[in-house]
Backbone as a chain_set.jsonl record, in Angstrom:
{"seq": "XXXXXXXXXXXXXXXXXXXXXXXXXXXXXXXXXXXXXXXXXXXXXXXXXXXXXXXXXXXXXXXXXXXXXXXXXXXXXXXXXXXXXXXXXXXXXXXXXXXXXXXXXXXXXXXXXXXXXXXXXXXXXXXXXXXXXXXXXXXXXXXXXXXXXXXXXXXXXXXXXXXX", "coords": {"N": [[0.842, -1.183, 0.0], [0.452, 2.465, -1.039], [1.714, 5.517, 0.257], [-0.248, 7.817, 2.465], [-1.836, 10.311, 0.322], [-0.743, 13.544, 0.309], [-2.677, 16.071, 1.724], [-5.332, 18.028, -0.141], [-6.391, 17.278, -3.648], [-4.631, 19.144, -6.913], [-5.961, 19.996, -9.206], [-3.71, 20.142, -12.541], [-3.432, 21.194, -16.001], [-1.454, 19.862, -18.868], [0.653, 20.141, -21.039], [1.21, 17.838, -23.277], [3.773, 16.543, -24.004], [5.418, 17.511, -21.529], [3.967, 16.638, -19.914], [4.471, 14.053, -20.434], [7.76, 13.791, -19.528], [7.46, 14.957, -17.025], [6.222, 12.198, -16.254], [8.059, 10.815, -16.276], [10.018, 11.925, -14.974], [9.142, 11.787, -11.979], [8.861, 8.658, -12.838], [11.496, 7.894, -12.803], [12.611, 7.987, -10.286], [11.257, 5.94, -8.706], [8.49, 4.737, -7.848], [5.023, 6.776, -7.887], [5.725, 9.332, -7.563], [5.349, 11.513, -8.93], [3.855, 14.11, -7.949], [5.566, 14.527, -5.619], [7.678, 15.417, -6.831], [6.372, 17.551, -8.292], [6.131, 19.346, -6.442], [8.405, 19.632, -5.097], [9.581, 21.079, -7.054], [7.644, 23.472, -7.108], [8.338, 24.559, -4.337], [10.79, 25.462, -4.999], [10.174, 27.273, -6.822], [8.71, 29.028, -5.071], [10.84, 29.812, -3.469], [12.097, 31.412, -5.405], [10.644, 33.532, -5.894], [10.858, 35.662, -8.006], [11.488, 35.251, -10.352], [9.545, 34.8, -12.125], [8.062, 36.629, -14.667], [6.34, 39.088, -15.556], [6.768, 39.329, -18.435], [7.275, 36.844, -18.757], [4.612, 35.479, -17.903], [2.846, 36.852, -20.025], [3.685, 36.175, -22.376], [3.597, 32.928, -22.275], [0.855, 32.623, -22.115], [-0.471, 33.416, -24.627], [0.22, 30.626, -25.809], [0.021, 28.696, -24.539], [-2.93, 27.859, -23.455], [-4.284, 26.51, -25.578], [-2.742, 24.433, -26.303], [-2.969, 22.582, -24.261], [-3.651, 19.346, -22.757], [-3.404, 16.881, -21.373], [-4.218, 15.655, -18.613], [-4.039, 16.512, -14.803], [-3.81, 15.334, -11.419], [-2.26, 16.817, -8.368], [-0.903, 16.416, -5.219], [-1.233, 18.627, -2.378], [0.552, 20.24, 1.088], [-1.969, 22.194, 2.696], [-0.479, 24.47, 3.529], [1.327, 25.123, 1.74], [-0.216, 25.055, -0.418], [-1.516, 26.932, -0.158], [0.284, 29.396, -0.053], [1.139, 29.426, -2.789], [-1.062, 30.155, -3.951], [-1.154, 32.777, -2.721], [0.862, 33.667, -4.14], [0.305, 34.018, -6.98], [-1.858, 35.267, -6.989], [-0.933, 37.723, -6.306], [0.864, 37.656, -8.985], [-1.167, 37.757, -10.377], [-2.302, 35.642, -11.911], [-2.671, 31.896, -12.921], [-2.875, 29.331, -10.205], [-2.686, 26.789, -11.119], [-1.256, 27.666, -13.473], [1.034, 28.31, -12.298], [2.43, 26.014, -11.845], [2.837, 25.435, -13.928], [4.783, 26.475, -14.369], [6.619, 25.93, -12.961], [7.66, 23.693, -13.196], [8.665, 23.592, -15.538], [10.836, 25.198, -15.419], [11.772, 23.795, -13.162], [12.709, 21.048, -15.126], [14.571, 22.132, -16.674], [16.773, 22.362, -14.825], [17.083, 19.985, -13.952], [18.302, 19.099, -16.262], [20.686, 21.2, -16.219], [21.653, 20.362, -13.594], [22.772, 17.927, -14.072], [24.105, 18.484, -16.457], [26.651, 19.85, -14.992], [27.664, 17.833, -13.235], [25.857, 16.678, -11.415], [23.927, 14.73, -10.852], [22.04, 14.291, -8.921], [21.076, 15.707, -7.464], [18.181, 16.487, -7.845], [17.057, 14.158, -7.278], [17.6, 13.78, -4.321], [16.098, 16.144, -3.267], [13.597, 15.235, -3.876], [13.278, 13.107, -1.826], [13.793, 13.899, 0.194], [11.66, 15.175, 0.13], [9.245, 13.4, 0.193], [9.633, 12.218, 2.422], [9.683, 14.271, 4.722], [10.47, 13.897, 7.607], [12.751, 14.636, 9.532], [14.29, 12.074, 10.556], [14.086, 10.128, 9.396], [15.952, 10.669, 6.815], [18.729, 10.75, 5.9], [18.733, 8.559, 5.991], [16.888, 7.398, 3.93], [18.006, 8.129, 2.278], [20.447, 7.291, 1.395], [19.623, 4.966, 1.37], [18.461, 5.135, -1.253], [20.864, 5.885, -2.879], [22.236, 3.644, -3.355], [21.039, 1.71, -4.485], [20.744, 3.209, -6.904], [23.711, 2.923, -7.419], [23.884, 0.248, -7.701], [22.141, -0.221, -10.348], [23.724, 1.248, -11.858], [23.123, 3.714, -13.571], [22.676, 7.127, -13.792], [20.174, 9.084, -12.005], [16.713, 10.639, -12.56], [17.488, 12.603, -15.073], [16.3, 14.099, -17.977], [14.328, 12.578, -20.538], [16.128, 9.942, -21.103], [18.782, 7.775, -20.764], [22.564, 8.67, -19.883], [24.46, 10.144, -21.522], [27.976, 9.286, -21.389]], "CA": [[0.0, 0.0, 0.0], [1.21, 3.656, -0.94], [1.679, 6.746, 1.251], [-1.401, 8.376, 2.353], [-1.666, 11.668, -0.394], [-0.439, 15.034, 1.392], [-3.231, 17.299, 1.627], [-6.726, 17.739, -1.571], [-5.329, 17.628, -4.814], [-5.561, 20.509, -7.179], [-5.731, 19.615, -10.8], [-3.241, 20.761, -13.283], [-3.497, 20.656, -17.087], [-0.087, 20.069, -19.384], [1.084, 19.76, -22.712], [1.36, 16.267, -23.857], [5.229, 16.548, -24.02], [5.399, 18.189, -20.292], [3.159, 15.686, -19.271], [5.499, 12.769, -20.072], [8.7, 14.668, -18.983], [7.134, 14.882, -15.495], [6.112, 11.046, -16.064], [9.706, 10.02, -16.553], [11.068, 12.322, -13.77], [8.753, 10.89, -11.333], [9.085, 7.28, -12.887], [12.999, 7.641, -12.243], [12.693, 8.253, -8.636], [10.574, 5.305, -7.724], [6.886, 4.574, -7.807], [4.399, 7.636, -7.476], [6.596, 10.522, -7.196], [5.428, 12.685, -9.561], [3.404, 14.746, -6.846], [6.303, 15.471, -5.061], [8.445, 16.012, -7.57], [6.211, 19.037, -8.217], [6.218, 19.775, -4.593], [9.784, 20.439, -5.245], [9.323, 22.255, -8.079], [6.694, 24.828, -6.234], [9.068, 25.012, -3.503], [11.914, 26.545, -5.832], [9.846, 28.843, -7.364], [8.084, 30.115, -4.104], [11.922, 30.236, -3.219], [12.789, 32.766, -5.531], [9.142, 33.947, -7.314], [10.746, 36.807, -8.915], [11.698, 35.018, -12.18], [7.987, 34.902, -12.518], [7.808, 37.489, -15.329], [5.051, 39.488, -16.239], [6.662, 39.168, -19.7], [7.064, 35.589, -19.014], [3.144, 35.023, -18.262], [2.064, 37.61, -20.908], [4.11, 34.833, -23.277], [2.578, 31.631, -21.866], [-0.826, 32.814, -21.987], [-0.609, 33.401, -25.447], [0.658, 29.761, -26.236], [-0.334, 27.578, -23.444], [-4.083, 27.441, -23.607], [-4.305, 25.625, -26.893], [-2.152, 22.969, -26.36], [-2.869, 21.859, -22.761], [-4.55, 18.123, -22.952], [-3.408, 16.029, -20.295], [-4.915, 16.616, -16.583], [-2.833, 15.479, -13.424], [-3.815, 16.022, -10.064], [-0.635, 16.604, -7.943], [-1.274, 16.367, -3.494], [0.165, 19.018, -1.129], [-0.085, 20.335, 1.765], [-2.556, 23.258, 2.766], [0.174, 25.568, 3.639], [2.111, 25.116, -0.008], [-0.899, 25.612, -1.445], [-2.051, 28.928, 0.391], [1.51, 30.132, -0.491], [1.186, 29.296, -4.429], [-2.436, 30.995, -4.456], [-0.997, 34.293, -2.946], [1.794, 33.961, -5.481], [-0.775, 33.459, -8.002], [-2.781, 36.885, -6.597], [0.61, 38.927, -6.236], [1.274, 37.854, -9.889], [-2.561, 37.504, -11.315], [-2.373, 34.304, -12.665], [-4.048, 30.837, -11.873], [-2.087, 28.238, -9.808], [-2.345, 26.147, -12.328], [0.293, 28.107, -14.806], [2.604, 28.558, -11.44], [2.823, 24.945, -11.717], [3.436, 24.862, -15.061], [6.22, 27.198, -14.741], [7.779, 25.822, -11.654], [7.48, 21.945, -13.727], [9.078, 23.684, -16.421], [11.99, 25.528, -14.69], [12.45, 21.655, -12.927], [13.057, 20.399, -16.188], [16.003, 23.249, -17.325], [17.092, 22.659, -13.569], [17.633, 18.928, -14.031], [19.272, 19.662, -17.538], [22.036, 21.766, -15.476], [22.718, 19.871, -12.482], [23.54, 17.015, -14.916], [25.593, 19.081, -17.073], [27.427, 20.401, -14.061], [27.855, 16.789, -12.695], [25.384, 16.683, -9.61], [22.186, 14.087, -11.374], [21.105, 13.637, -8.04], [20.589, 16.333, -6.858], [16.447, 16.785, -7.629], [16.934, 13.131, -5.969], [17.734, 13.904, -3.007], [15.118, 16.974, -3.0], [12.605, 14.259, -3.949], [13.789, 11.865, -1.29], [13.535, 14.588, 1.404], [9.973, 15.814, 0.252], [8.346, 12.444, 0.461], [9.561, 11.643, 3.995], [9.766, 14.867, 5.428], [10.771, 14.006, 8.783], [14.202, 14.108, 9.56], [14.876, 11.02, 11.432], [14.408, 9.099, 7.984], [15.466, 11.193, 5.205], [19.568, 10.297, 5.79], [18.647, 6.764, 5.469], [16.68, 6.858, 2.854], [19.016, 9.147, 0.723], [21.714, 6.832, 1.715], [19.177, 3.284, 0.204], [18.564, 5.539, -2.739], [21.874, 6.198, -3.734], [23.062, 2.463, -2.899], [19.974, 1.63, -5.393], [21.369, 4.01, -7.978], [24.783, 1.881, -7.923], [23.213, -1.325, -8.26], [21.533, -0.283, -11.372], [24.737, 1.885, -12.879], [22.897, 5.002, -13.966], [22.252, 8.344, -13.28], [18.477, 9.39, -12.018], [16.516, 12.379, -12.712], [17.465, 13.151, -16.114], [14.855, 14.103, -18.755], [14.74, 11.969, -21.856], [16.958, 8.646, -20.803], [19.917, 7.831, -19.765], [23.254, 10.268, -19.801], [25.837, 9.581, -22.458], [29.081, 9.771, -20.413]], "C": [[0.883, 1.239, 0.0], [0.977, 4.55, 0.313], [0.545, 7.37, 1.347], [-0.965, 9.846, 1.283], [-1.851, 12.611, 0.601], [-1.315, 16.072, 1.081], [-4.487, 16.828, -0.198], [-5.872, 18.156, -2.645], [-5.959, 18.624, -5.635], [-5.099, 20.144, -8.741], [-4.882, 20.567, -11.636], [-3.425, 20.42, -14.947], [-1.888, 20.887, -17.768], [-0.087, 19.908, -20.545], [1.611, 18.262, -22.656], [3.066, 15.978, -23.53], [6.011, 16.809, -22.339], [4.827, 17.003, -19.183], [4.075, 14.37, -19.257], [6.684, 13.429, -19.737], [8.675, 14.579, -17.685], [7.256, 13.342, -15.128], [7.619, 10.647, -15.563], [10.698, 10.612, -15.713], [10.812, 11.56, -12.607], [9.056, 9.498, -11.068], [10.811, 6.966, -11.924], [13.208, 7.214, -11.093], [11.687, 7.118, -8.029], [9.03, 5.057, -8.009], [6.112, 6.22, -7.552], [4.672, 8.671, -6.63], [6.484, 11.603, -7.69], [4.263, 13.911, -8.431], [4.694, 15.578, -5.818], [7.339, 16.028, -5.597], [7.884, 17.432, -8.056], [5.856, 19.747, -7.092], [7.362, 20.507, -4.431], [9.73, 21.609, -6.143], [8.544, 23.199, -7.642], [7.392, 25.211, -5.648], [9.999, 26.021, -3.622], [11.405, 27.245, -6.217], [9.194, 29.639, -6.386], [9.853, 30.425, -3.198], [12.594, 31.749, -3.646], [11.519, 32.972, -6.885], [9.659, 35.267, -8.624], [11.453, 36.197, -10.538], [10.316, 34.407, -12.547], [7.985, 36.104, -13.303], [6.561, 38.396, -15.244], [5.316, 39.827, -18.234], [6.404, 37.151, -19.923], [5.37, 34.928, -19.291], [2.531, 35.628, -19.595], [2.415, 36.264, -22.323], [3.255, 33.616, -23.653], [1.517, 31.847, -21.993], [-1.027, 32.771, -22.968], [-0.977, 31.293, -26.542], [0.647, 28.696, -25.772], [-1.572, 26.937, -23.553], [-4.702, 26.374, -24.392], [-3.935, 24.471, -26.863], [-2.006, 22.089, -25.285], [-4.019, 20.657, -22.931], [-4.278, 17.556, -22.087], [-3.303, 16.838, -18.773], [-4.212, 15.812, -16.139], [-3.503, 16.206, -12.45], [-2.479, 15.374, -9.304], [-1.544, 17.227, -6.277], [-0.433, 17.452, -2.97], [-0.668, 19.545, 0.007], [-1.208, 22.213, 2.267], [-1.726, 24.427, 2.863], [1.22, 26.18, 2.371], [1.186, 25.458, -0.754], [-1.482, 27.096, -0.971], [-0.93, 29.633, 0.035], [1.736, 30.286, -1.659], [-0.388, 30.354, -4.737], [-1.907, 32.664, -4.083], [-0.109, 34.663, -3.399], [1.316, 34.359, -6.411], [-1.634, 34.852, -7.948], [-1.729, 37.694, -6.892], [0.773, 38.799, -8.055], [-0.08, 37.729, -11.065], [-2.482, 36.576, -12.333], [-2.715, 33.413, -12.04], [-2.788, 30.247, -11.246], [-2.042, 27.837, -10.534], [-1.326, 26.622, -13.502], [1.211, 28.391, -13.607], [3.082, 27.146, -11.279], [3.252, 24.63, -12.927], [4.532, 25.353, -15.192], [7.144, 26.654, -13.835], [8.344, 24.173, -12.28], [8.706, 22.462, -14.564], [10.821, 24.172, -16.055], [12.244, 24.327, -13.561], [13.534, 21.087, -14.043], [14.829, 21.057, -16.712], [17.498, 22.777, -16.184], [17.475, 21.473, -13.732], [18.818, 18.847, -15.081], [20.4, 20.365, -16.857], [22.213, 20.913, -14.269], [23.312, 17.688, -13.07], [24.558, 17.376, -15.631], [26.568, 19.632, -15.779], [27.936, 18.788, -12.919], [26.899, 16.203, -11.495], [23.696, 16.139, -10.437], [21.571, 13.398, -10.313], [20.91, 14.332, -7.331], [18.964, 16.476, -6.587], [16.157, 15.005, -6.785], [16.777, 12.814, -5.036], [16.381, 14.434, -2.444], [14.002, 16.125, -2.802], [12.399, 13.855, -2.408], [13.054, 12.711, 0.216], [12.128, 14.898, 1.216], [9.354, 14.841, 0.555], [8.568, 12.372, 2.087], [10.423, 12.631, 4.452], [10.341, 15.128, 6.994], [12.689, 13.841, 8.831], [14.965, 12.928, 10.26], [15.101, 9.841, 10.466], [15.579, 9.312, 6.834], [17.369, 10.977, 5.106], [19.912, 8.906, 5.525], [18.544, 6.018, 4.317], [17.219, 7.423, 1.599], [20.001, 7.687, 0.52], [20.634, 5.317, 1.094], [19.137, 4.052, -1.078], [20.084, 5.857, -3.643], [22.774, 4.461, -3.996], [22.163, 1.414, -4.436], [20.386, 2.366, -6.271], [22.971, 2.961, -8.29], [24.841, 0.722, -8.012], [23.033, -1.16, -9.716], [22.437, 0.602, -12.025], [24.222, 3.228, -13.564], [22.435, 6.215, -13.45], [20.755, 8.298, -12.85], [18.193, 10.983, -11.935], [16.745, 13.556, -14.149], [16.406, 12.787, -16.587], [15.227, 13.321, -19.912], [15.508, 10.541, -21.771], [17.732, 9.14, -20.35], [20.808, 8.366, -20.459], [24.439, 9.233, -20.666], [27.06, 10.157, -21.508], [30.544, 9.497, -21.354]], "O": [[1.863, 1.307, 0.742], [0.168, 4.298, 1.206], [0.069, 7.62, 0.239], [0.125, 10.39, 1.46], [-2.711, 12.643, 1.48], [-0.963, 16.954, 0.297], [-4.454, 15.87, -0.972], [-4.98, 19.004, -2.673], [-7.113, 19.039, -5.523], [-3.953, 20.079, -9.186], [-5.175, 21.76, -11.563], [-3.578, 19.219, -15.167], [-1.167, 21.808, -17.385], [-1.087, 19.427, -21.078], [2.441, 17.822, -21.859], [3.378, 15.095, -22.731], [7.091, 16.278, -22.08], [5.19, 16.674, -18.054], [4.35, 13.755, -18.226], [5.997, 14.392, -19.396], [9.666, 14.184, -17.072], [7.96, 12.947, -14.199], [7.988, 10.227, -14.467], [11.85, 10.199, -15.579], [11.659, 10.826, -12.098], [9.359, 8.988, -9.99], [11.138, 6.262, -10.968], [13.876, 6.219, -10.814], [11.28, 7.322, -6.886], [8.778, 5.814, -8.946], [6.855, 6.941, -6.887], [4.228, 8.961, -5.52], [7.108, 12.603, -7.335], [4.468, 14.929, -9.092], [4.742, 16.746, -5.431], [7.94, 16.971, -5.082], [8.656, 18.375, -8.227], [5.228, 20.805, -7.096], [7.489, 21.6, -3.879], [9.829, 22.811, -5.895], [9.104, 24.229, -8.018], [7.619, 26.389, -5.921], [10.18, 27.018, -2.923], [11.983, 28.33, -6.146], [9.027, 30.835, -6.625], [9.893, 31.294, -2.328], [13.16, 32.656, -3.035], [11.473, 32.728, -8.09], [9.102, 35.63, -9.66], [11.774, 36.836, -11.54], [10.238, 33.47, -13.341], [7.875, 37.028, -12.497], [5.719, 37.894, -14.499], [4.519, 40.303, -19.043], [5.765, 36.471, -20.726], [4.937, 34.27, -20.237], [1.746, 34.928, -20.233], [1.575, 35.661, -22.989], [2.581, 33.317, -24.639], [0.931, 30.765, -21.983], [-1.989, 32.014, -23.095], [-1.806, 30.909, -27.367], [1.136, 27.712, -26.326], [-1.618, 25.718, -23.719], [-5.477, 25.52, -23.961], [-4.581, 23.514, -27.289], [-1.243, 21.126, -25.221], [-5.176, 20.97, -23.211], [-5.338, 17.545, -21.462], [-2.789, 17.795, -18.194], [-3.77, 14.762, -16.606], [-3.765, 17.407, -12.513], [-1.895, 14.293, -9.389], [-2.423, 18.083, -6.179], [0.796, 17.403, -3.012], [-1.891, 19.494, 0.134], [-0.717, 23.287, 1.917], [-2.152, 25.448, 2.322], [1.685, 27.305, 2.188], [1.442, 26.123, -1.758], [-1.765, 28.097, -1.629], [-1.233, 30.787, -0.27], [2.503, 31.204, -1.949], [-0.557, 31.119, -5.687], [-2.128, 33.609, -4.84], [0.136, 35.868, -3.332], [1.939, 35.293, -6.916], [-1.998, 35.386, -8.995], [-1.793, 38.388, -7.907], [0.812, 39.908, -8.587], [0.036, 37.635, -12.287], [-2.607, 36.834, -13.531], [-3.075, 33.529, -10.868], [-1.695, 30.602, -11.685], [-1.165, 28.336, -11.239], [-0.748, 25.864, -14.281], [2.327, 28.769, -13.963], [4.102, 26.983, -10.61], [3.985, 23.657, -13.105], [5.35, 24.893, -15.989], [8.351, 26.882, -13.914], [9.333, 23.614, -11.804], [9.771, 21.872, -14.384], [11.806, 23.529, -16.417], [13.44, 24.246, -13.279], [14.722, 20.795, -13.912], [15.868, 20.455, -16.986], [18.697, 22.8, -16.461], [18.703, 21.556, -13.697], [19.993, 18.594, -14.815], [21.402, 19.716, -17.157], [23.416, 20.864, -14.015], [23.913, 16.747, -12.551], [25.678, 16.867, -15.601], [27.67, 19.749, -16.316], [28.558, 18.969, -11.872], [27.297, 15.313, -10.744], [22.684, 16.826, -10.572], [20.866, 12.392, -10.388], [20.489, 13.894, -6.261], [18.483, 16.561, -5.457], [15.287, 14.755, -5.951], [16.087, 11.879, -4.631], [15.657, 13.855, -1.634], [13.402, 16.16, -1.727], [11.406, 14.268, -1.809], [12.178, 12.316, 0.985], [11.404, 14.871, 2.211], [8.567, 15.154, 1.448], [7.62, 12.482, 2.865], [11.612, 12.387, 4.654], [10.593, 16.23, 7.481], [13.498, 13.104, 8.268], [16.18, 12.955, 10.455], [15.908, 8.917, 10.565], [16.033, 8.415, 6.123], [17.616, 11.049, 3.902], [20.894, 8.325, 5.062], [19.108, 5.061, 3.789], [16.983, 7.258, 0.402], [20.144, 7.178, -0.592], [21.213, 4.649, 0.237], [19.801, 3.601, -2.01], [20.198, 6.007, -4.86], [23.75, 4.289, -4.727], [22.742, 0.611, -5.168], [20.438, 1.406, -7.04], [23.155, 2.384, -9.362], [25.843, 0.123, -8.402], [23.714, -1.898, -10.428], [21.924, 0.908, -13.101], [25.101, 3.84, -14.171], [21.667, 6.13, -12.492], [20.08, 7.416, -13.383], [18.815, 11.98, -11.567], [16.396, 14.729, -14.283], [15.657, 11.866, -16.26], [16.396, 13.364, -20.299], [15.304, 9.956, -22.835], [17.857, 10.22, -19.773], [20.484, 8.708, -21.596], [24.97, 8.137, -20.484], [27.06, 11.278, -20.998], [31.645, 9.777, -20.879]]}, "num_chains": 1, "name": "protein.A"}
């Protein structure tokens, strides 16, 4: 049996391409991860909201609407999501496109800490968001990485595995 889901989920819609991208970050990391993998991803952008444009949305709005087909609901908890809605007010846009931007700046974000050598980093992040508590989350970094050298490859990249 899985983890109870953290908190009512709040539906997002994606682009087909975005949509598997997420799949295959998630998949990487384990069973039914893609939830917190954009848990992480919210986190970083309520980290540093100001590369939230208002040229960037004026952009996306144009070019987003059209091509959004696949729905996901993604779990968190009430206080992540009261913090993304008055992001979402501050920058007049829905939650739903602060998730698409925070998914999307993930994606760029995995793309560099692979090129820079460090493909485990959103791993870790993962690792820590699911089991939050700290009395686990050295343990289970420490099976996940032991699990990563069993199986010889990187995790967390987009697209397969990393030509070396």
């Amino acid at each position: 049996m899985g983890r109870v889901p953290i908190g009512r989920p709040i539906p997002v819609k994606f682009t087909a391409e975005s949509a598997q991208q997420l799949r295959e970050v998630g998949a990487s990391l384990g069973q039914r991860r893609t939830s917190a993998v954009v848990r992480v991803a919210i986190r970083a952008l309520l980290r540093d909201p100001k590369v939230v444009t208002r040229e960037m949305l004026s952009e996306r709005s144009g070019r987003t609407e059209r091509l959004l087909e696949t729905s996901n609901n993604f779990h968190m908890e009430d206080e992540l999501r009261d913090s993304l809605d008055r992001l979402a007010a501050e920058k007049r846009t829905s939650r739903a496109e602060l998730v698409r931007i925070a998914v999307d700046l993930l994606f760029v974000r995995i793309e560099t800490d692979r090129d820079q050598g460090r493909p485990d980093a959103i791993d870790n992040e993962v690792t820590a968001e699911i089991y939050r508590g700290e009395a686990n989350r050295d343990k289970l970094i420490a099976r996940r990485a032991k699990q990563r050298g069993r199986e010889g490859e990187p995790r967390g990249s987009v697209g397969g595995p990393v030509d070396q």
